[in-house]
N, C-alpha and C positions, 0 to 999 in steps of 0.2 A: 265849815271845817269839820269833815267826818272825825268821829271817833274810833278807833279800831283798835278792837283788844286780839296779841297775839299771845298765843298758847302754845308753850312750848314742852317738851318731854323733861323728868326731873332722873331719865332712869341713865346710869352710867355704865353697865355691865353691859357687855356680846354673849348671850344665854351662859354656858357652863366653857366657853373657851379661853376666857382668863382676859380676855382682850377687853379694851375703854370703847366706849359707844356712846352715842348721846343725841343731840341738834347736829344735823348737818348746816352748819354755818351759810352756805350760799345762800341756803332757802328761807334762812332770817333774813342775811343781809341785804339780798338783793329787792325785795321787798318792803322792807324798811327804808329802806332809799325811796323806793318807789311812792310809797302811802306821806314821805315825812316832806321831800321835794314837794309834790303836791297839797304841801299843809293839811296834812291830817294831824289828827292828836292821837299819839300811839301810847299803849298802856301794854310794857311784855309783863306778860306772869306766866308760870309755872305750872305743873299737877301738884310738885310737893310744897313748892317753894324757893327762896334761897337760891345760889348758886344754879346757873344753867348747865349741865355736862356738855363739854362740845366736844363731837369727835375730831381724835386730834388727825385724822387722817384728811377733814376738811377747813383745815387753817392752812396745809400743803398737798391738795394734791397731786396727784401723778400729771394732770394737763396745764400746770401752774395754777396761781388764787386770783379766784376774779376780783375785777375791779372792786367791787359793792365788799367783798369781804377782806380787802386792804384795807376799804374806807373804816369798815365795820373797826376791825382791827386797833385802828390808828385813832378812834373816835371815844375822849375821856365818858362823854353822857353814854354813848350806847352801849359803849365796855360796864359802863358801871350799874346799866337797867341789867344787865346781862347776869351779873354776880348779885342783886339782891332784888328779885323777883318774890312777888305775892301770891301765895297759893289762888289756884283758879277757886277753891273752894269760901276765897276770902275778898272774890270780887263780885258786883253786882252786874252780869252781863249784859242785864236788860237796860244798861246805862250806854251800851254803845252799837252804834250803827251798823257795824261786822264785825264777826270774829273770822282771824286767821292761825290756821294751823300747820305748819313747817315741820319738816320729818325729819329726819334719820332716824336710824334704827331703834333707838329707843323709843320710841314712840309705840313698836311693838309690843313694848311689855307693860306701858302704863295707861295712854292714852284711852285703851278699850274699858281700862277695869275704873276709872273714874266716873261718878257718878255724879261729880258737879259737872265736870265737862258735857257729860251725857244731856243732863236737862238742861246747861247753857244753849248747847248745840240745837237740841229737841224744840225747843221754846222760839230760839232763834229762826228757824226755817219756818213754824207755826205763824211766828208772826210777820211775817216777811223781809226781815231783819236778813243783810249776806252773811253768807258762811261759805270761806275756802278753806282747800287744803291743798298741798303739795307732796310729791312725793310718797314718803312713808304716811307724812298727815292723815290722810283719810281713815287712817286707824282710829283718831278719833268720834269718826262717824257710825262705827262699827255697833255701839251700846246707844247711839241714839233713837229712841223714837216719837215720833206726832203724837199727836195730844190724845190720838185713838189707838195707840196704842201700836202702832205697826213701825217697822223701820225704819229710820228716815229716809233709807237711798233707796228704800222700795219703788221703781216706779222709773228714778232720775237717772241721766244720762251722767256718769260719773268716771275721772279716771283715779290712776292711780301706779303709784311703782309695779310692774309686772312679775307675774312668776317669771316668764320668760329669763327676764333683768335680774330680777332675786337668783334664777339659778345662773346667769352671768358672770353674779359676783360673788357666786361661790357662798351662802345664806341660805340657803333653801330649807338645808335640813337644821340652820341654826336659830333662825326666829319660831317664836311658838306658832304661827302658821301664815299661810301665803294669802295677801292683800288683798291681791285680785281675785282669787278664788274665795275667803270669806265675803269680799262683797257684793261678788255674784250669788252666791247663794241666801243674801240677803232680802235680793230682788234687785241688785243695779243691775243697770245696762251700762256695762262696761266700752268705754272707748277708747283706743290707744292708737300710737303710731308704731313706728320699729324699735326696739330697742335704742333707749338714750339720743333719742331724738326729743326735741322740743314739741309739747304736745297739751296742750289744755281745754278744757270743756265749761261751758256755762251752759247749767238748766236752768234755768230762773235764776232767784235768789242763793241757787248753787254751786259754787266754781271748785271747781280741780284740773290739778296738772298732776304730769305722769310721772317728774323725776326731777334733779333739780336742775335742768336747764330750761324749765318751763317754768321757775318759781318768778321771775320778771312778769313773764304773760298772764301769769296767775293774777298778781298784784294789776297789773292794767286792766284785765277783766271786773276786777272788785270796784277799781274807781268808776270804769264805765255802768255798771251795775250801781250805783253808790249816785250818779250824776243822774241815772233817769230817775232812779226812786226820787231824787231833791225836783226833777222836774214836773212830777207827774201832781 
């Protein structure tokens, strides 16, 4: 029975446009389905704490709510991990066998400037321990680095929401800066498909997807990663 602690953004604000932002709901839910079905033991926490901010434009959006965030929705336990989450800065990450990290937009503004996340993360890939992320997620990889002191994504084959996508959806000029382009200049090797198509990568003990229709394959990739480590 893996462990899997998910990490979610505590930030609720769209920069200076007045607008609610938060968790993209999919990229919890579909996920958490995915890790709890297969008997994992799930631990949600937070950057600040408390209350998750979920954008409310992914409880409805434009192409109807997927399945996994009806269930989410409709589900007393994971409605209630949702509203009273533990700072990441108040967990022991070396207790579990991945962390996952699920985007929307706020993740931009917090995710990078955490400093327990940072060495969660950093320590996590050191020790060969999985680390995913989805979406906006991989912002939390942004501040992480190996134990010598370099990047984490330095090196790794990584995706992520694109500028392309960012300026899609009309963001570009609204988050403090573009995903793809700090990660490359990090050192990833960036991999995508076309805009908002389903698209995820596994370097090793590394998983990312590009958006949140890849937050499912995400989670499959982590069990499969998760199954050889127990085999090996």
């Amino acid at each position: 029975m893996p462990k899997i602690l998910i990490v979610t953004t505590s930030h609720g604000k769209l920069g200076d446009t007045g607008q609610p932002t938060g968790l993209w709901l999919e990229e919890l839910a579909a996920p958490y389905y995915t890790f709890a079905d297969s008997g994992g033991e799930l631990t949600l926490a937070s950057i600040k704490g408390a209350a998750v901010p979920i954008d409310p434009r992914s409880r409805e959006p434009a192409g109807g709510v997927p399945a996994s965030v009806e269930r989410f929705l409709a589900d007393p336990k994971a409605v209630a991990a949702a509203k009273a989450t533990p700072a990441i800065g108040e967990i022991n990450a070396t207790d579990y066998d991945a962390i996952f990290l699920p985007g929307g937009h706020g993740t931009m503004w917090d995710l990078p400037g955490s400093g327990a996340l940072a060495r969660a993360v950093g320590s996590a890939l050191d020790a060969g321990r999985v680390v995913a992320a989805v979406c906006h997620g991989p912002a939390g990889l942004v501040s992480a680095r190996t134990e010598n002191g370099h990047p984490a994504v330095e090196g790794r084959r990584v995706s992520c929401f694109t500028d392309s996508e960012e300026k899609a959806v009309g963001l570009a000029e609204v988050v403090p800066f573009l995903l793809e382009t700090r990660l490359r200049a990090l050192g990833a090797q960036i991999e995508k498909a076309p805009d908002f198509q389903p698209f995820a990568v596994r370097d090793g003990n590394l998983i990312t997807g590009q958006n949140p229709a890849s937050s499912e394959r995400v989670a499959e990739l982590v069990l499969e990663a998760l199954k050889e480590k127990d085999a090996m």
